[in-house]
MMTF fields as JSON, N, C-alpha, C and O atoms, coordinates in Angstrom:
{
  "mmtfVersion": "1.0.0",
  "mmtfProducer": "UNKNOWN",
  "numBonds": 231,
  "numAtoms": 232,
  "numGroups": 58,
  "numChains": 1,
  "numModels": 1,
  "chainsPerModel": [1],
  "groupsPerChain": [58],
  "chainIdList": ["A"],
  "bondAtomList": [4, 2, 8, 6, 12, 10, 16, 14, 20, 18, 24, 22, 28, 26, 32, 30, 36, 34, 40, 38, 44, 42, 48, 46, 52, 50, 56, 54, 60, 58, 64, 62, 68, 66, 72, 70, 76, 74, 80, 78, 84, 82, 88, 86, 92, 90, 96, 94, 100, 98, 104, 102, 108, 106, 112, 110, 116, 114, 120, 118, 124, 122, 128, 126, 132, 130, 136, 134, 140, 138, 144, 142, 148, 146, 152, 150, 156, 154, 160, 158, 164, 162, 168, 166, 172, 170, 176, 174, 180, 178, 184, 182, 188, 186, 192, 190, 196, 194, 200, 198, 204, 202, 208, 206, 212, 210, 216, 214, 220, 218, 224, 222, 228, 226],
  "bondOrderList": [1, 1, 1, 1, 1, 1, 1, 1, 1, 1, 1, 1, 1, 1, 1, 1, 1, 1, 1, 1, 1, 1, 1, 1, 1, 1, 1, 1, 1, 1, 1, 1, 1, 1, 1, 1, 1, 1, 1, 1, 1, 1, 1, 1, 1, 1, 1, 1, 1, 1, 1, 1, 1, 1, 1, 1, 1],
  "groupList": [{"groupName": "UNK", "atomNameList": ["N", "CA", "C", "O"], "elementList": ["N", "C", "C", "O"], "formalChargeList": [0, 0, 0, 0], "bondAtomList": [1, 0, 2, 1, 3, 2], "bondOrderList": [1, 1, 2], "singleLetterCode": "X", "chemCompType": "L-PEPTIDE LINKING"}],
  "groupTypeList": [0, 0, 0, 0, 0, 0, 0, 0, 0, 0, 0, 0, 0, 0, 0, 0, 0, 0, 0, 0, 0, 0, 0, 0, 0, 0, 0, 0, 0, 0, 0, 0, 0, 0, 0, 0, 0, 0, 0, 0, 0, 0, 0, 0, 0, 0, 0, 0, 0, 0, 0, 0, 0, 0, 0, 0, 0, 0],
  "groupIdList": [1, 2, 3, 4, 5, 6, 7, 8, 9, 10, 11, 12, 13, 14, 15, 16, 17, 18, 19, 20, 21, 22, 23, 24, 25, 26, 27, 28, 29, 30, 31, 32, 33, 34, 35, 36, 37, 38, 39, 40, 41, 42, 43, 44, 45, 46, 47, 48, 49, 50, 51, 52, 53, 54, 55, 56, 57, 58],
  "secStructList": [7, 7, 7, 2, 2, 2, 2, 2, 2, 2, 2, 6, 6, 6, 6, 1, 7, 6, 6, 6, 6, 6, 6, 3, 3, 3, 3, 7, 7, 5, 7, 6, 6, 1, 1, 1, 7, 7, 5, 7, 5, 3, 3, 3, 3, 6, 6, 3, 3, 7, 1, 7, 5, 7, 1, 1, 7, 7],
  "xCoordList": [0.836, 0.0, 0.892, 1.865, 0.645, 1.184, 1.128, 0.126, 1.947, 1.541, 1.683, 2.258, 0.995, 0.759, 1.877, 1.652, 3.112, 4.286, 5.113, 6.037, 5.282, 5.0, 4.211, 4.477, 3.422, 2.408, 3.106, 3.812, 2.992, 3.366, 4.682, 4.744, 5.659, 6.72, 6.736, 7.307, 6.056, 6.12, 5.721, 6.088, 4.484, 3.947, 4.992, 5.062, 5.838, 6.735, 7.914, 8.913, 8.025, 9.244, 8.931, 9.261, 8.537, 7.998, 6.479, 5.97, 6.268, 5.101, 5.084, 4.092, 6.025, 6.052, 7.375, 8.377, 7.132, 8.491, 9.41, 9.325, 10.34, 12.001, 12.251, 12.903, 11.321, 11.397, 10.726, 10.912, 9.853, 9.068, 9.646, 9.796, 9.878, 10.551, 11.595, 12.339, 11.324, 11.684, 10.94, 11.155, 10.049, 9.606, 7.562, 6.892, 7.207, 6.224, 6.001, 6.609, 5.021, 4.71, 3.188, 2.493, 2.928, 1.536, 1.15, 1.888, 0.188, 0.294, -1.37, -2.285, -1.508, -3.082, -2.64, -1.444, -3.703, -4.154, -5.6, -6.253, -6.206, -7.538, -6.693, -5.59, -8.37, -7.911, -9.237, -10.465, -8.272, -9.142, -10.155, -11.223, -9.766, -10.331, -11.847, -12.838, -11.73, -12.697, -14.105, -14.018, -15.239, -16.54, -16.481, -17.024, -16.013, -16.218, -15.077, -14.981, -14.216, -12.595, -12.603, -12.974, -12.484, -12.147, -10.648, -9.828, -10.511, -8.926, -8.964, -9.754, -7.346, -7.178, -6.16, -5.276, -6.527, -5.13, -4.426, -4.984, -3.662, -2.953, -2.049, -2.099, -1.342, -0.542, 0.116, -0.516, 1.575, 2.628, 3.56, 4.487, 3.42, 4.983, 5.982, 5.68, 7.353, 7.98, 7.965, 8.457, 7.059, 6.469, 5.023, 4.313, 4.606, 3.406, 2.447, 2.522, 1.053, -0.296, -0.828, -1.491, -0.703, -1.308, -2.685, -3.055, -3.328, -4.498, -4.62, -4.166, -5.363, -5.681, -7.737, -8.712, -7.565, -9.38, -8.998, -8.143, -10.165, -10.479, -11.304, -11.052, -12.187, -12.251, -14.005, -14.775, -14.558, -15.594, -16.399, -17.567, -15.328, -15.488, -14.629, -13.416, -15.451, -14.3, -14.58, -14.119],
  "yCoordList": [-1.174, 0.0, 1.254, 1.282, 2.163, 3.51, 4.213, 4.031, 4.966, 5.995, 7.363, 7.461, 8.628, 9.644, 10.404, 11.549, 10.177, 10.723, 10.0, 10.793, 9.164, 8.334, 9.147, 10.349, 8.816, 9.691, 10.891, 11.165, 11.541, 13.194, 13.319, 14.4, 12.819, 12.394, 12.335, 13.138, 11.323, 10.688, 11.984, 12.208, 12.919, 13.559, 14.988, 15.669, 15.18, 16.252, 15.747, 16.454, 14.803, 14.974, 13.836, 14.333, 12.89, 12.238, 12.666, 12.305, 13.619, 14.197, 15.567, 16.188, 16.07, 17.564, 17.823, 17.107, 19.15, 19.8, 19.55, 19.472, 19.467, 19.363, 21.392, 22.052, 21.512, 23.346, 23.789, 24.885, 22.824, 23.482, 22.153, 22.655, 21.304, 20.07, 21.324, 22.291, 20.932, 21.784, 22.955, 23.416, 23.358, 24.573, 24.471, 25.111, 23.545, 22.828, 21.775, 20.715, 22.282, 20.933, 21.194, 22.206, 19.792, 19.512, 19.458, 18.716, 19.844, 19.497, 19.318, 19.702, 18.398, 17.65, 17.753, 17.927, 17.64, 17.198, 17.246, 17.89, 16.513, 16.377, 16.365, 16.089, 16.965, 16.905, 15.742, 15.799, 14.821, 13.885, 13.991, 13.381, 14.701, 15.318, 16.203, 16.281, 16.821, 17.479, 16.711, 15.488, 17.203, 16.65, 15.752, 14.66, 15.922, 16.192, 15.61, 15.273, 15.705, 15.012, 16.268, 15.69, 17.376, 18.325, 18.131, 17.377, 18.791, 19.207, 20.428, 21.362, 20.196, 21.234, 20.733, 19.905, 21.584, 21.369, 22.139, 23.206, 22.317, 23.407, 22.924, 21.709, 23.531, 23.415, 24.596, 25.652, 24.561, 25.408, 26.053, 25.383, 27.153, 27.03, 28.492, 29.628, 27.528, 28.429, 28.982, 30.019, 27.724, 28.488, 29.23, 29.03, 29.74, 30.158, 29.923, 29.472, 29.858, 28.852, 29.485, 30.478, 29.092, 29.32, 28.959, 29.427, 27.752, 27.443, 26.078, 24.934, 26.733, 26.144, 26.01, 26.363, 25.419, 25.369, 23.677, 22.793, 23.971, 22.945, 21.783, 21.642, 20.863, 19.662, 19.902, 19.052, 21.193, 21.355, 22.405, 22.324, 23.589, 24.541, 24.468, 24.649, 24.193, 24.294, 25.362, 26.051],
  "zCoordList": [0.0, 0.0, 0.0, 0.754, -0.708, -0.892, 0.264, 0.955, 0.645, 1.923, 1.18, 0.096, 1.985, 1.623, 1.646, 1.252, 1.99, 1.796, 0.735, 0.558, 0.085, -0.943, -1.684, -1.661, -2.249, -3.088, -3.138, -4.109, -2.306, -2.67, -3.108, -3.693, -3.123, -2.804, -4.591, -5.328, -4.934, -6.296, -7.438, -8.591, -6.181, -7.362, -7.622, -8.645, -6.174, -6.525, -7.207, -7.075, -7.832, -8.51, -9.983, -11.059, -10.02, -11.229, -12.334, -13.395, -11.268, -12.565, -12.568, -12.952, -12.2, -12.485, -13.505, -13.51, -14.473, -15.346, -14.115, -12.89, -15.113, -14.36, -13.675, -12.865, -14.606, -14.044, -12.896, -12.367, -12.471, -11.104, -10.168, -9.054, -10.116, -9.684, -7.878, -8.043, -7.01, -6.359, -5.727, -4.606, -6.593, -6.156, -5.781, -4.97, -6.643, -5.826, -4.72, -4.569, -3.992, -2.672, -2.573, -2.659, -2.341, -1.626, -0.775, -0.126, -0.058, 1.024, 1.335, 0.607, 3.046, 2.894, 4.339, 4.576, 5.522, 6.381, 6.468, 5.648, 7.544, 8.047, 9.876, 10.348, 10.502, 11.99, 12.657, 12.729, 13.022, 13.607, 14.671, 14.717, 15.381, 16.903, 16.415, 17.141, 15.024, 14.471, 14.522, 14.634, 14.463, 14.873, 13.399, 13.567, 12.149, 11.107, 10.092, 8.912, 11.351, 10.782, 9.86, 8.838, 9.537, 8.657, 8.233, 8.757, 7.405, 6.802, 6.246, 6.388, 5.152, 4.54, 3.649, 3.87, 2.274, 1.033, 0.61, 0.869, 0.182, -0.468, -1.606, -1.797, -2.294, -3.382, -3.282, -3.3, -3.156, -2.734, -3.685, -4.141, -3.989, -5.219, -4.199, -3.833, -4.068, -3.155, -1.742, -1.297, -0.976, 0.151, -0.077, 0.908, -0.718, -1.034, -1.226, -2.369, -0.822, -0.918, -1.951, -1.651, -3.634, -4.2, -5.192, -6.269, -4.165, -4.119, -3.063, -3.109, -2.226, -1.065, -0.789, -1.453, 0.337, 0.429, 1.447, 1.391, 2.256, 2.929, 2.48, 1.283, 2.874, 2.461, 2.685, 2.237, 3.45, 3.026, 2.179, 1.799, 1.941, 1.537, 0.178, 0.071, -0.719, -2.299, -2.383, -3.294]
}
């Protein structure tokens, strides 16, 4: 079974240009403790959240 660091792992460097390779990250949690288990996503270029949104609010 794949783990989610794995996965992301795979997707920052085998499916991205060799030009952003580095400068994108993904990123995912959910909070368990939440009534709702909520989360949150983002997609990073450079440190920067340039499209984010939670898991109930697209």
């Amino acid at each position: 079974m794949a783990t989610a660091s794995g996965i992301r792992k795979k997707l920052e460097t085998e499916y991205l240009a060799q030009s952003l390779q580095g400068h994108i990250q993904y990123y995912a949690t959910s909070y368990s403790r939440s009534p709702d288990h909520e989360g949150r996503a983002a997609i990073r270029y450079d440190g920067n959240e340039i499209i984010k949104g939670c898991y109930w609010n697209n």
